[in-house]
VMD Tcl script that draws the C-alpha trace (Angstrom):
set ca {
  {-107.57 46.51 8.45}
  {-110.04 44.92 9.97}
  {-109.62 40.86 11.78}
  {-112.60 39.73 11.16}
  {-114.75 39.14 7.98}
  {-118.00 40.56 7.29}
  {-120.12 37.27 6.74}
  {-119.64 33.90 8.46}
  {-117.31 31.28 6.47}
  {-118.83 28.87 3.96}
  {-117.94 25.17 6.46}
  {-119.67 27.04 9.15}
  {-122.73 28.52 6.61}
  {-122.96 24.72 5.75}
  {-122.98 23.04 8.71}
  {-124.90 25.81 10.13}
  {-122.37 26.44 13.03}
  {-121.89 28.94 15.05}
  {-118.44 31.29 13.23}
  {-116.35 33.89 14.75}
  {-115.17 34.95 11.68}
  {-111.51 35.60 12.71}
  {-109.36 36.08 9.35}
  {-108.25 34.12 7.98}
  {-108.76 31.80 9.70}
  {-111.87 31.14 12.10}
  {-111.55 29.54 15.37}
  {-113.31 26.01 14.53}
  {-111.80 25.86 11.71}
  {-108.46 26.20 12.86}
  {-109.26 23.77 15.83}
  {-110.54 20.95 13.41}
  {-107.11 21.79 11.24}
  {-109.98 22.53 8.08}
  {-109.62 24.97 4.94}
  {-111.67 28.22 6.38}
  {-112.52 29.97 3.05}
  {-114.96 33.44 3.55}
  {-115.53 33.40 -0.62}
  {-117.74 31.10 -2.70}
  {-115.86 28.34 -4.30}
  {-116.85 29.03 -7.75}
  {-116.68 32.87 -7.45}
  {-114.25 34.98 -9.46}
  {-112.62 37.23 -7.16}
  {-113.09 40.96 -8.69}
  {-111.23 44.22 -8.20}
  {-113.98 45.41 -5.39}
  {-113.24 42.32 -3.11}
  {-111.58 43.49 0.08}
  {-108.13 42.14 0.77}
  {-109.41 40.28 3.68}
  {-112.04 38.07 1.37}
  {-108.16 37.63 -0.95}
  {-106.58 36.49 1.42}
  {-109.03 34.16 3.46}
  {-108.70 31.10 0.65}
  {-105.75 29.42 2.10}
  {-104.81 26.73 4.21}
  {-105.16 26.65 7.53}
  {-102.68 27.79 9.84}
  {-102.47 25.58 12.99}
  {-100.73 26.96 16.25}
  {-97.40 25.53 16.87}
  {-98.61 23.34 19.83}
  {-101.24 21.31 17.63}
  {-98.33 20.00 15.42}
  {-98.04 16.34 17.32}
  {-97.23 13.17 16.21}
  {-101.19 12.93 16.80}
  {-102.43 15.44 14.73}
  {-100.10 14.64 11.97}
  {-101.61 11.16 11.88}
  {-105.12 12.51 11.92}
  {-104.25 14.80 9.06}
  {-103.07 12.30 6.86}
  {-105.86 9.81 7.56}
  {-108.47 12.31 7.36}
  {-106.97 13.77 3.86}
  {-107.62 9.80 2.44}
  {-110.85 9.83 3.45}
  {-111.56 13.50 1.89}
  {-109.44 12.86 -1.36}
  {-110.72 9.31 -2.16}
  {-113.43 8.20 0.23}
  {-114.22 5.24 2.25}
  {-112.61 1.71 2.10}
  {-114.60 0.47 -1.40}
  {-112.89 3.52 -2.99}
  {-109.54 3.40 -1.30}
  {-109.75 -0.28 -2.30}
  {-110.85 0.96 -6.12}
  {-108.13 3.35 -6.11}
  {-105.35 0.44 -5.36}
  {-106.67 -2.11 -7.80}
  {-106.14 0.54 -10.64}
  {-102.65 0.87 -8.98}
  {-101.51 -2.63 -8.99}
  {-103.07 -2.75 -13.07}
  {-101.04 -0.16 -14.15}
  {-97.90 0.30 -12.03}
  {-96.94 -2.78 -10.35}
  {-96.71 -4.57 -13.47}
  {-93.38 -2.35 -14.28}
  {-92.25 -1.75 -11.10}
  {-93.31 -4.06 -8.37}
  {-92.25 -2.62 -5.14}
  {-95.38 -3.19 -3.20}
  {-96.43 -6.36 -2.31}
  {-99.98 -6.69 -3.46}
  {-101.64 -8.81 -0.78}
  {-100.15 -8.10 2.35}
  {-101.19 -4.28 1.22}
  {-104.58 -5.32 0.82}
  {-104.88 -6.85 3.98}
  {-103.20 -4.04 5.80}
  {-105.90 -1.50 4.63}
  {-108.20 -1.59 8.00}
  {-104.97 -0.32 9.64}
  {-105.56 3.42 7.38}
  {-108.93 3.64 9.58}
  {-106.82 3.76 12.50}
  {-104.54 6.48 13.58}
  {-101.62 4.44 14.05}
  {-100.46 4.12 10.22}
  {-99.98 7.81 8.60}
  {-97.57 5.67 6.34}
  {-99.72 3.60 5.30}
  {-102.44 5.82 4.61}
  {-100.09 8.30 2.68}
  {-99.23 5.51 0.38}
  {-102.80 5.53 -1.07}
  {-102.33 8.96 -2.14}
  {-99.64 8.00 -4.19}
  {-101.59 5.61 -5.54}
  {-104.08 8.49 -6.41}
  {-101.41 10.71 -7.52}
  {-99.85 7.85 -10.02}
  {-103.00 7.02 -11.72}
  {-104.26 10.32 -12.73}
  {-103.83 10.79 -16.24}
  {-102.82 15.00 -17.48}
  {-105.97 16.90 -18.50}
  {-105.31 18.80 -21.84}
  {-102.07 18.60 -21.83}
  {-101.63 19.76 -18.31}
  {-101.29 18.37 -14.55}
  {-104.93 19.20 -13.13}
  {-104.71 21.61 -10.05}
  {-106.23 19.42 -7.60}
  {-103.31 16.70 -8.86}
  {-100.62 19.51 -8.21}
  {-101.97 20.61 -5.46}
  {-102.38 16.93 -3.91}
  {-98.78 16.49 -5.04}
  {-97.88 19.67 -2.91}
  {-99.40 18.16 -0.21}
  {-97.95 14.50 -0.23}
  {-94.61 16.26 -0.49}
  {-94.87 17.76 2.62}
  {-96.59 14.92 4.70}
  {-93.24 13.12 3.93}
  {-91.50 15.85 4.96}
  {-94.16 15.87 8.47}
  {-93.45 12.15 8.96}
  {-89.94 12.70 8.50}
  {-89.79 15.32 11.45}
  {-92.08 13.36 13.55}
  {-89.09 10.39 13.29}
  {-90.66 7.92 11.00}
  {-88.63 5.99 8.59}
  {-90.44 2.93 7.65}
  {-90.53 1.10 4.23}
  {-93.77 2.32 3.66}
  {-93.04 5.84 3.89}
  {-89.64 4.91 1.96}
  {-92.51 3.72 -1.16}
  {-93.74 6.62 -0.72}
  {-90.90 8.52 -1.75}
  {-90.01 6.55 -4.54}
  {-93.85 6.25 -5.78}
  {-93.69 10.55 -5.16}
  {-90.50 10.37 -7.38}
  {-91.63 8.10 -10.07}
  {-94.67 10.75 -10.04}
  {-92.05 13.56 -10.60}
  {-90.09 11.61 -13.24}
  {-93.34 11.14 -15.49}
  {-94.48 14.29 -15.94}
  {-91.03 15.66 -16.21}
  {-90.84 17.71 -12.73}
  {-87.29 18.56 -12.76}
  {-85.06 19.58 -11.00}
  {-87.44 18.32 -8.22}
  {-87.14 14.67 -9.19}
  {-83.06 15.03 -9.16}
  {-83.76 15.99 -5.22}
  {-86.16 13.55 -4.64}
  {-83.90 10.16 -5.42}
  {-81.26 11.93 -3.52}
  {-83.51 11.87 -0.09}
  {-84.60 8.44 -1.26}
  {-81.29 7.03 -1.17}
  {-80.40 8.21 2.50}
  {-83.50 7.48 3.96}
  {-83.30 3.94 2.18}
  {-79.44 3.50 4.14}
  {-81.25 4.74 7.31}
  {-84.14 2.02 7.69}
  {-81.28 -0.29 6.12}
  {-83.20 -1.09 2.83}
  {-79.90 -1.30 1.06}
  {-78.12 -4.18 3.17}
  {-77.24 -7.14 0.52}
  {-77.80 -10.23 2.93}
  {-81.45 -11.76 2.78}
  {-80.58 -12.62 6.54}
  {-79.85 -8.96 7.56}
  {-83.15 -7.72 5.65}
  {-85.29 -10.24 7.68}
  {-83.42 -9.29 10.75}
  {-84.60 -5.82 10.15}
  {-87.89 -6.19 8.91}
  {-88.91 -8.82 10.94}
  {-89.92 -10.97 8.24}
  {-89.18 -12.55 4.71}
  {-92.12 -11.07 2.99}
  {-91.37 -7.96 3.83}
  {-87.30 -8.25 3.37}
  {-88.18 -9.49 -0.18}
  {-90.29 -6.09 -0.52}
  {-87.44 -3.94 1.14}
  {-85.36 -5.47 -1.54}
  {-87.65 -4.93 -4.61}
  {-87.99 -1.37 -3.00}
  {-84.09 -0.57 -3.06}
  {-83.62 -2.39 -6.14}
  {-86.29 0.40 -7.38}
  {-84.29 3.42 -6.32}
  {-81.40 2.49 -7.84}
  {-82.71 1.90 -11.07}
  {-84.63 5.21 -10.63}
  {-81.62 6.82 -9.46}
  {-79.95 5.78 -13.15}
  {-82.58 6.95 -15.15}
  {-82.67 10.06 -13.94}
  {-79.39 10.49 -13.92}
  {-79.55 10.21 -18.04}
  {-82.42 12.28 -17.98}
  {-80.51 15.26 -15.95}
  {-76.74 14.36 -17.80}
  {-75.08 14.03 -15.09}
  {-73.24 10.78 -13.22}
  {-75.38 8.52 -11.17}
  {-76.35 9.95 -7.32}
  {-75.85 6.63 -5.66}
  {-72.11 5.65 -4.46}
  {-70.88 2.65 -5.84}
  {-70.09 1.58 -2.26}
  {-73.64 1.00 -1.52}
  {-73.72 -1.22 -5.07}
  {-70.29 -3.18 -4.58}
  {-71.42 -4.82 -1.42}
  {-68.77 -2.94 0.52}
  {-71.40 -0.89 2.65}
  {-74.03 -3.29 2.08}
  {-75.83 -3.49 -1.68}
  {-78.08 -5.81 -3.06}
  {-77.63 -4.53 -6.63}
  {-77.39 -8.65 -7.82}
  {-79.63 -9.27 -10.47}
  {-79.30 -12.58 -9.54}
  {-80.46 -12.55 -6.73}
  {-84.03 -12.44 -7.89}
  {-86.12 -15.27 -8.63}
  {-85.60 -16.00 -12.29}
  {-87.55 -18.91 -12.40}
  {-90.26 -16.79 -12.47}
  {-92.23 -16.89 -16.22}
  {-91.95 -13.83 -18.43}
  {-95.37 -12.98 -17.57}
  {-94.68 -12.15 -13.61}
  {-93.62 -8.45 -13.20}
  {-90.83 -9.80 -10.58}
  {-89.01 -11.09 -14.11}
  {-89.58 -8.14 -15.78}
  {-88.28 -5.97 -13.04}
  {-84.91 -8.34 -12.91}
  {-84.90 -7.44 -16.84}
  {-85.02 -4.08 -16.05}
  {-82.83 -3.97 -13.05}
  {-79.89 -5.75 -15.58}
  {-80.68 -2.62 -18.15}
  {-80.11 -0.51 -15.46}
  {-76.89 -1.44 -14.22}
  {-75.62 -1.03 -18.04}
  {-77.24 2.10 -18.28}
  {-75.01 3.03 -15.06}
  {-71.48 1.83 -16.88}
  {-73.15 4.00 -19.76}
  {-73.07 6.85 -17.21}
  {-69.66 6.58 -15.83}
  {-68.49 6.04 -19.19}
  {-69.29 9.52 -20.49}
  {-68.62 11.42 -17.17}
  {-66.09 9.81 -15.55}
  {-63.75 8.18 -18.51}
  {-60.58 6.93 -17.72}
  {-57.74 8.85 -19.47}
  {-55.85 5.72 -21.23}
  {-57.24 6.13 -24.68}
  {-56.60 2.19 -25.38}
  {-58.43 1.82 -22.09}
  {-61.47 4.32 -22.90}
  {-61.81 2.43 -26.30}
  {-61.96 -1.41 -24.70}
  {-64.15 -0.02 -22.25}
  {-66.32 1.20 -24.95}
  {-66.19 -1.82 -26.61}
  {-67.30 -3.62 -24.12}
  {-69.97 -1.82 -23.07}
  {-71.61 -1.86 -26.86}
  {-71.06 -5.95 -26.91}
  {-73.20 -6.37 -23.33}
  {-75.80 -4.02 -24.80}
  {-76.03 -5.77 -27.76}
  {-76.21 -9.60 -26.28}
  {-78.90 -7.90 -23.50}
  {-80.82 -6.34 -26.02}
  {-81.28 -9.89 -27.74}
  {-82.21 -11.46 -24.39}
  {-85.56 -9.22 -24.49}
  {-86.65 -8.62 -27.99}
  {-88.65 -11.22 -27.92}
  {-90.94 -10.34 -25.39}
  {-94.39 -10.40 -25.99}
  {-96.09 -9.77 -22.37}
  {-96.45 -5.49 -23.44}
  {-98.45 -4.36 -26.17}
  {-95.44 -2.58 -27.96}
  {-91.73 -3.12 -27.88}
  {-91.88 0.66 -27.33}
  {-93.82 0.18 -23.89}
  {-90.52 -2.05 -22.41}
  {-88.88 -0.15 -20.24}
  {-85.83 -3.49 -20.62}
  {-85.94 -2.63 -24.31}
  {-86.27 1.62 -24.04}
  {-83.37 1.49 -21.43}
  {-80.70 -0.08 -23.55}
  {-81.91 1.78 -26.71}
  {-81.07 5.39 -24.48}
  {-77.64 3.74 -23.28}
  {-76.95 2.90 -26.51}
  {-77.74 6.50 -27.89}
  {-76.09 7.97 -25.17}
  {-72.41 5.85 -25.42}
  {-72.84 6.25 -29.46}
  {-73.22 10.38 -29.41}
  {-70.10 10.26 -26.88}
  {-68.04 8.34 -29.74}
  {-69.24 10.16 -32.63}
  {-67.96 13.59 -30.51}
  {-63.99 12.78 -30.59}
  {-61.62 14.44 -32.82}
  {-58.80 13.72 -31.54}
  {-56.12 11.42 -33.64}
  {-56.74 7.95 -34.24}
  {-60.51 8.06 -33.30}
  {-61.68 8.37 -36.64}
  {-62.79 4.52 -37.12}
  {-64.25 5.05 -33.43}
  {-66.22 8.16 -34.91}
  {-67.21 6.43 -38.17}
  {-67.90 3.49 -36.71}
  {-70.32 4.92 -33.57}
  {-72.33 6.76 -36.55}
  {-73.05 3.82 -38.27}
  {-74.20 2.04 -35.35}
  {-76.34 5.08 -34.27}
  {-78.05 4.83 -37.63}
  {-79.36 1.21 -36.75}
  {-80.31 1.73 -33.29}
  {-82.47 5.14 -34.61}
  {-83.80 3.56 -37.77}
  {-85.16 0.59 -35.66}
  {-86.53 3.18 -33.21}
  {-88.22 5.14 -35.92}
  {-89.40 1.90 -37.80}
  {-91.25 0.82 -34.17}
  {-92.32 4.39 -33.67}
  {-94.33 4.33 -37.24}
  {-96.15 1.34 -36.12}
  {-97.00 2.21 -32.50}
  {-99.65 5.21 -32.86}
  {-101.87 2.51 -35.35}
  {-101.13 -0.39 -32.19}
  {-101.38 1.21 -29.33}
  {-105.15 1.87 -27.33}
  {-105.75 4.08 -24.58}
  {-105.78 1.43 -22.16}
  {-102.24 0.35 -23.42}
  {-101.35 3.85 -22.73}
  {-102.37 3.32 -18.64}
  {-100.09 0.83 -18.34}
  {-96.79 3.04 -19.56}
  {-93.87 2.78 -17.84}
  {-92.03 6.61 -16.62}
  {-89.00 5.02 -18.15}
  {-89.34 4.67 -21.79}
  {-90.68 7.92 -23.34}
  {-86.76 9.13 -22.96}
  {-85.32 6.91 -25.90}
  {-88.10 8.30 -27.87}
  {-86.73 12.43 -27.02}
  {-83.08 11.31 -27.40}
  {-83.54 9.65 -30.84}
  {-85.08 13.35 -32.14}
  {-82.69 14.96 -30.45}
  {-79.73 13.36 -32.66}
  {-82.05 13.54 -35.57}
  {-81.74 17.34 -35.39}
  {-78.59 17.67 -34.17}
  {-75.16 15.57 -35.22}
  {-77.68 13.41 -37.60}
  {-79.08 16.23 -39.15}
  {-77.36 15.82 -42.30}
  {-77.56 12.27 -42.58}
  {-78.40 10.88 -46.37}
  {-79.91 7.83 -44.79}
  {-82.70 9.46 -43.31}
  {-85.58 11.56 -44.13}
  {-85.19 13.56 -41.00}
  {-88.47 15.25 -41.23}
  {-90.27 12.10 -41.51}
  {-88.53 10.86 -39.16}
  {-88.16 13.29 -36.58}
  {-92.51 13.36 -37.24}
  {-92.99 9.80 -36.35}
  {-90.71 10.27 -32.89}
  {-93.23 13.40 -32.13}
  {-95.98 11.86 -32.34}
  {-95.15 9.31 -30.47}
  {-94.18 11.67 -27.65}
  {-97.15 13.71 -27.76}
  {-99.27 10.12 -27.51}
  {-97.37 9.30 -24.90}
  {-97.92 12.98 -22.89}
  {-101.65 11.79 -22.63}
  {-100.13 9.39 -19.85}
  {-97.13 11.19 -18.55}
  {-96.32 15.01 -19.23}
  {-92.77 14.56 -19.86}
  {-93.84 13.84 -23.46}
  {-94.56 17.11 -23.41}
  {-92.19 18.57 -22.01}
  {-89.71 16.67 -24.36}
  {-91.58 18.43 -27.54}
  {-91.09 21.55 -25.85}
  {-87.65 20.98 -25.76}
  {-88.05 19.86 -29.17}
  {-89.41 22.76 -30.54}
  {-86.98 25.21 -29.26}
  {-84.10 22.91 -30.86}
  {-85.54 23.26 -34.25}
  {-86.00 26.88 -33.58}
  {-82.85 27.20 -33.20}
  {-81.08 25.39 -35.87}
}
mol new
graphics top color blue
foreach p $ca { graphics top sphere $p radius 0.5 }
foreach p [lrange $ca 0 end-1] q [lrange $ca 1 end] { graphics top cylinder $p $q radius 0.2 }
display resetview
């Protein structure tokens, strides 16, 4: 088999440079760490093309010694400026960010990120720069039902710049954004188990830079400033709530150990400690609302997998868990800053713990449960009903711009609510379950035009009803 390829390859053919056409990868090419393809872009590859021409579309392979903190940093940089452009579209590309993410989950602070950008057109922030490619990856929107291949293939890439940076020894909070942003990414369009990973390495690299520490005074000492110990803070406060959502997405127990939430090892899991003076209208409040849904979500969790074996203790407990969802759940009805109660991630989140603590109850058959069981049915009727009621009026409400704005976390309530439909519900007088289970769907499938776990939700769907 033959090293070389026939015809020079297309970057050289276009920039009319001189190509040794080594396969597969020619010399410049490989020197300027560039994709070397010998095939037209648009060309179908056919039976009669040689191996060699197969083979040549790939990235390039760099030798060993070109893999430098340098070169790393160049990489990065240069894949902003060939994925989004120069600094009016990088700057384009974080306005839509800051519409349509940081108003439900403000980990970034907008202005000092804004007047950091002249540091991407250096090679001294790969960190930085990588963080705009999150920002590209997070507002793409699913083409036909499907993650376009240049998004998957960007999201390939990000992936393993983090994993570069990581080797290269660089833990800073804006490469820790980056993994949370990269997880957030996997969480909406239902990339599982891969999201499950993900807040894993978020949470130790998040102990490492010392993101986690509780004090105010300890965050400034080790970010060097209060702006940027307030975004540490908003940042950590992030991953755990990510952590507990997809914890109920994968059933199991949350990843983070309480330790790191008690204070013991250093925590800053106190709501309280945010700002609530803020109005209703800043996304610093609404991320304190949904920081407090969170942490009942997480006594939700340990609840159903790690109950305590005293039934009179497993009932109070259960007890009160239902009264502080109920008297949080009337702190943010209310709201009217989102165009639908259904787009609340404060609202969604209680209405999955809820779901989640109810089907646990109505699952005992063992003695003296029975007003437990009877009584965790009726209340699953409300919660659903409600949901279904909201879910009716939502497709006629909501507009696609509305839809831009959706938060990863609520489509979840949405899938659990069907799920119960057709399963221990399935019977249920009360409802018409078809109806019912029709309003949830199409809901879900509205809600896949944003993020494809919607979809991936009716799949699941689907194969239920199959099923049954």
């Amino acid at each position: 088999m033959s090293s070389h390829a026939n015809h020079v390859c297309l970057r050289c053919r276009t920039q009319k440079r001189k190509c040794d056409k080594l396969l597969p990868v020619c010399s410049l090419c490989k020197r300027l760490n560039r994709v070397c393809c010998y095939t037209e872009p648009n060309r179908i590859v056919g039976s009669g093309d040689s191996p060699e021409a197969v083979s040549s579309i790939s990235l390039p392979v760099p030798d060993l010694a070109q893999l430098t903190s340098a070169n790393i940093s160049h990489t990065i940089r240069t894949q902003v400026f060939t994925t989004i452009g120069d600094e009016s579209r990088i700057r384009a590309v974080a306005a839509i960010y800051f519409r349509t993410i940081h108003p439900w989950f403000p980990i970034l602070a907008e202005a000092p990120f804004y007047e950091c950008l002249s540091h991407i057109f250096t090679h001294s922030s790969p960190d930085l720069s990588l963080l705009t490619l999150c920002m590209v990856l997070l507002g793409a929107n699913p083409v036909k039902d499907e993650i376009t291949p240049r998004m998957r293939s960007l999201y390939i890439l990000v992936k393993g710049y983090i994993a570069s940076l990581e080797a290269i020894d660089v833990n800073s909070l804006e490469l820790l954004q980056c993994r949370l942003l990269l997880t957030i990414f996997e969480v909406g369009h239902g990339l599982y188990p891969a999201a499950y990973i993900s807040i894993g390495a978020n949470v130790r690299a998040a102990v490492a830079l010392g993101a986690n520490e509780a004090s105010k005074a300890e965050l400034e000492k080790t970010f060097k400033s209060s702006e940027k110990a307030d975004e540490a803070r908003c940042t950590w406060r992030g991953i755990v709530i990510t952590d507990r959502y997809v914890s109920l997405e994968s059933n199991k127990g949350p990843i983070i150990p309480k330790a790191l939430l008690s204070g013991a090892v250093g925590g800053n899991d106190d709501s309280d400690s945010f700002d609530l003076a803020l109005t209703p209208s800043k996304p610093l409040y609404h991320f304190n609302k949904l920081a407090q849904a969170s942490r009942i979500l997480e006594q939700v969790l340990t609840h159903v997998h790690d109950p305590v074996q005293h039934l009179e203790f497993f009932n109070d407990e259960a007890i009160q868990i239902l009264k502080t969802l109920s008297s949080f759940r009337g702190t943010v009805q209310d709201e009217d800053t989102v165009p639908h109660s259904l787009c609340y991630s404060a609202v969604a989140i209680p209405r999955s713990a809820l779901m989640t603590v109810l089907e646990f109850g109505c699952s005992f058959k063992a003695s003296g449960m029975d007003s437990c069981v009877v009584g965790s049915y009726r209340l699953m009727h409300d919660v659903i009903e409600e949901l279904v009621n909201a879910s009716e009026s939502f497709a006629a409400q909501i507009t696609p711009a509305d839809l831009e704005t959706l938060p990863v976390f609520v489509v979840h309530s949405i899938y659990k609510a069907a799920r119960i439909l057709l399963g221990v519900l399935r019977d249920s007088p009360r409802f018409d379950s078809r109806r019912a289970v029709g309003a949830l769907e199409r809901v879900l499938q509205c809600m896949s035009t944003r993020w494809m776990a919607g979809k991936r939700y009716l799949e699941d769907l689907k194969r239920q009803t199959t099923a049954s």
